[in-house]
PADREN-698462 format. One record per residue: x, y, z of N, C-alpha, C, O in turn. Coordinates in steps of 0.02 Angstrom, whole numbers, plus 32768, in hexadecimal, padded with zeros to 4 digits. Layout:
N
XYZXYZXYZXYZ ...
END
This chain:
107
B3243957AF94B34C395AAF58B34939A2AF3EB31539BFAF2F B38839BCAF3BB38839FFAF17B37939FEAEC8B36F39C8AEAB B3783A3CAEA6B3463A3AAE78B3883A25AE2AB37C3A0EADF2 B3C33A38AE47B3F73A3CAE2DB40B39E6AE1CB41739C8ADE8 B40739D1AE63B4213979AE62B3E13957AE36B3E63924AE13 B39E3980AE42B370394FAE08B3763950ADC7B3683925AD9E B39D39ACADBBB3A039A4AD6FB3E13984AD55B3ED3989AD18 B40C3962AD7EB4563953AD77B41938FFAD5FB41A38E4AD28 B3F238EDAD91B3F038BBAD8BB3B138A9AD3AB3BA387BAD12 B39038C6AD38B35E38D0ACFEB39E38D1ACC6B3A2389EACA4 B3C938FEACBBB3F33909AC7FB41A38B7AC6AB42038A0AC31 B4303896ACA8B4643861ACBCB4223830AC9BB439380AAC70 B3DE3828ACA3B3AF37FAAC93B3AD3804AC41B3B737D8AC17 B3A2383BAC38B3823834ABF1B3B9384BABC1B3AB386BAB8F B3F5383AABD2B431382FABA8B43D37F7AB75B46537FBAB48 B41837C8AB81B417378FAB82B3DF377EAB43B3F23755AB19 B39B379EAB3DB37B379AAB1EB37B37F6AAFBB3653821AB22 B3903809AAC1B3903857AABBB3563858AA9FB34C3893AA92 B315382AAA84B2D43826AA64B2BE3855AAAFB2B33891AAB2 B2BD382EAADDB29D3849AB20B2A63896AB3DB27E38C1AB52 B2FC3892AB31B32138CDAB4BB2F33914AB1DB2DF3947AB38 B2EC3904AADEB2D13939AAA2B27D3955AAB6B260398BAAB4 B26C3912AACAB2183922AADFB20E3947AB2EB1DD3967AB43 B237393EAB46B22E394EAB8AB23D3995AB7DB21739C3AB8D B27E399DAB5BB28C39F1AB44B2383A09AB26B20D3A2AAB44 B23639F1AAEDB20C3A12AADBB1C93A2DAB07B1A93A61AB0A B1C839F6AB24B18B3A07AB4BB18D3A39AB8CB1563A53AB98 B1BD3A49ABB2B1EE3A6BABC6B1D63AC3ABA6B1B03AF2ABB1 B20C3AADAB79B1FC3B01AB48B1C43AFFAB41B1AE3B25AB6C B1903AE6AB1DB13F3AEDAB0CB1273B11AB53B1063B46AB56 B1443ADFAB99B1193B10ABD6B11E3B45ABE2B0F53B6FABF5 B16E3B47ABD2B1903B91ABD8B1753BDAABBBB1713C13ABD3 B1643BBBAB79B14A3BE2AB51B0FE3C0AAB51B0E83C42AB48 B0E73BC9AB62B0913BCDAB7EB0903C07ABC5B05F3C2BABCD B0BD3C08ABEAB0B73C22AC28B0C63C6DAC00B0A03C9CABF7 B0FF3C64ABF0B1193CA4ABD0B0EC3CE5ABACB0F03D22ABAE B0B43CA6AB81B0A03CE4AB71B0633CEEAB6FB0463D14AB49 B0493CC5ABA2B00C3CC8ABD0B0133D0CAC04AFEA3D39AC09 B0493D07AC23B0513D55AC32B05D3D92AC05B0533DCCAC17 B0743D7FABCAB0763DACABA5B0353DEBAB97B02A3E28AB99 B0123DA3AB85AFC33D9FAB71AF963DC6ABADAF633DE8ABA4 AFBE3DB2ABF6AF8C3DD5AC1DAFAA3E22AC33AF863E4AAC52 AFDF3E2EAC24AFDF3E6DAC14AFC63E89ABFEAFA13EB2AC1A AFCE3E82ABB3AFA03EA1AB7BAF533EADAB90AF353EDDAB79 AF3A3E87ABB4AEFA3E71ABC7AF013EB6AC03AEE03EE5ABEE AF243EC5AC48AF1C3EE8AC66AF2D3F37AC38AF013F62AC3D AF673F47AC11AF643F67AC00AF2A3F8FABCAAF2A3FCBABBF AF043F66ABB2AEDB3F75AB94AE9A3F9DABB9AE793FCCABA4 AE953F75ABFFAE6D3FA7AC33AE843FDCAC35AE594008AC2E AEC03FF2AC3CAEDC4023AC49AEEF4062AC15AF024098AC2D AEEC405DABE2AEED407DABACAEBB40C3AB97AE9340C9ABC5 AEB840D6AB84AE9540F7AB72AE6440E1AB36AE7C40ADAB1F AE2440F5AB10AE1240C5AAE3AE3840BBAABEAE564085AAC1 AE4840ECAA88AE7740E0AA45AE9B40CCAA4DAEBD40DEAA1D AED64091AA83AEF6406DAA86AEE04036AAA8AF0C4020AACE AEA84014AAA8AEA43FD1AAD3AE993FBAAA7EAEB53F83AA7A AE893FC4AA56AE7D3F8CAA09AEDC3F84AA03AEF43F4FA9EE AF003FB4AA16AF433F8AAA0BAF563F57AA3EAF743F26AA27 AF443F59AA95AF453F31AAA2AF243EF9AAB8AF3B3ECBAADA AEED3EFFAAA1AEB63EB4AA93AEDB3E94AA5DAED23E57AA5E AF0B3EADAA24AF213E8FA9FAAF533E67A9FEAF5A3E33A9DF AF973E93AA47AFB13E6DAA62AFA03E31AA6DAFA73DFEAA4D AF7F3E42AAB6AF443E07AACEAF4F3DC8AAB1AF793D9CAABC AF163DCFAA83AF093DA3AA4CAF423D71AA17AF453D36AA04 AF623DA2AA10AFAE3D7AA9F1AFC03D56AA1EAFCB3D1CAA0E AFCC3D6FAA77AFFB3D46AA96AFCF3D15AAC7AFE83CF8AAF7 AF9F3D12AAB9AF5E3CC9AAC3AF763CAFAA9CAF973C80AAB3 AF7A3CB4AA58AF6B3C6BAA1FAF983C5AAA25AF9B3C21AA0E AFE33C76AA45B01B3C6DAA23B0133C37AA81B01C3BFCAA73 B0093C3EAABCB0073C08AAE8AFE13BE5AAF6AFEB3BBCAB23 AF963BE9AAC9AF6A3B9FAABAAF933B73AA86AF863B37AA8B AFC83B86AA4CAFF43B70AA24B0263B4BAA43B02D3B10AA35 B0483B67AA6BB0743B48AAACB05F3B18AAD7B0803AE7AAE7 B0273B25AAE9B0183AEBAB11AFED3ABCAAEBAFDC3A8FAB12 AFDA3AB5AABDAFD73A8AAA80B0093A52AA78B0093A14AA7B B0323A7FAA6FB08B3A59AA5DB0A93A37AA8DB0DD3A18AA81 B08D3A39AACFB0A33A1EAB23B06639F8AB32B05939ECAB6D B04039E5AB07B01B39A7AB05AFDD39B7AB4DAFC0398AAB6C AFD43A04AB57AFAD3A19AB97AF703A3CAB79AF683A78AB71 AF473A0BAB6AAEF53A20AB3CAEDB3A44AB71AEC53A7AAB5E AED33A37ABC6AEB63A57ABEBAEC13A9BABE9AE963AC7ABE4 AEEB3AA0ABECAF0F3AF6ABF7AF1B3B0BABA7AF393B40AB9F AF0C3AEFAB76AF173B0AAB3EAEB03B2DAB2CAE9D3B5CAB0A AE893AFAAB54AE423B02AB4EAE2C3B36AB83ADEF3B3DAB7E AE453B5DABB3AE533B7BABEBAE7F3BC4ABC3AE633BFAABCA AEA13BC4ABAEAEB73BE5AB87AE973C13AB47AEA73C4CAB36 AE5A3BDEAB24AE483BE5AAEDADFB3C01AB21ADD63C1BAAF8 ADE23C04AB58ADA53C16AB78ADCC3C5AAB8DADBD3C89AB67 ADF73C6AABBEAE113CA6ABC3AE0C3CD7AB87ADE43D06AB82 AE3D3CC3AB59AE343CFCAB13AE013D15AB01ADF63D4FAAF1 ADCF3CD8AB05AD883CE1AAE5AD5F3D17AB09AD323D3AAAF2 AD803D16AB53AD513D4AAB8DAD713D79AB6DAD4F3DA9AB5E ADA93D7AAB5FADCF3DCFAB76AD9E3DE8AB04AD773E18AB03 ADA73DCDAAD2AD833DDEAAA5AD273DEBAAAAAD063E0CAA81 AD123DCFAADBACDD3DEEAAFAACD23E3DAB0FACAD3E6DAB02 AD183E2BAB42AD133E72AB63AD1B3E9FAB46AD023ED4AB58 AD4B3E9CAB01AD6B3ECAAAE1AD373EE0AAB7AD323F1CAAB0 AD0A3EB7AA97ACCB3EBFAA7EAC8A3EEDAA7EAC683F0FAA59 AC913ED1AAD7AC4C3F02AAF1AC663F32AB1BAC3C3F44AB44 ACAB3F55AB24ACB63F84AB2FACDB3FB1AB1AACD03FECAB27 AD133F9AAAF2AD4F3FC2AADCAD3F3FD7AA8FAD4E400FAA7A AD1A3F9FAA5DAD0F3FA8AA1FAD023FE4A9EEAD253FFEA9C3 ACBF3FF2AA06ACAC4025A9E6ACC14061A9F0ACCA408FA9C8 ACCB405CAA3DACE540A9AA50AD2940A5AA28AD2B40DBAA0A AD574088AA1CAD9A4088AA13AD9B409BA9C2ADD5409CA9AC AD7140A7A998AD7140B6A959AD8A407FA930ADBB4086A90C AD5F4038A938AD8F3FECA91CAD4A3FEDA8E1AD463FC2A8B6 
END
């Protein structure tokens, strides 16, 4: 089955019930979102290696915004695993940022 005829057929199902059709969206976007800016987040996270000091406190801050904002997301997509997976990641990278970038960075 192509991916096209499943979504012809998913849309054709939950026409019928739009309670269903709304949750499935949502949950949908929530993953979307979570993925989205989980990479966001790990940018920020590589770029922050890469920085020089006086700019990794701006992007640990990134970072940090775009964690909460896809432990929030995947909250909302009903995915505690990956929202708790999420919330252990951040916590490493505020470690790291801690015992290495902190002080030197004039924070």
């Amino acid at each position: 089955m192509t991916i096209a005829r499943w979504w012809r057929k998913l849309r054709a199902s939950t026409r019928k019930g739009s309670g269903i059709r709304r949750s499935n969206e949502a949950g949908i976007t929530a993953r979307v979102d979570m993925v989205r800016l989980e990479a966001l987040a790990e940018a920020a996270v590589s770029a922050m290696y890469d920085s020089r000091q006086s700019g990794a406190k701006d992007c640990y801050a990134d970072a940090r915004y775009h964690f909460d904002g896809a432990i929030e997301a995947a909250r909302r997509a009903g995915l505690s695993e990956e929202a708790a997976r999420l919330k252990r990641r951040r916590d490493h990278v505020a470690r790291v940022y801690k015992h290495q970038f902190r002080y030197s960075s004039g924070s």
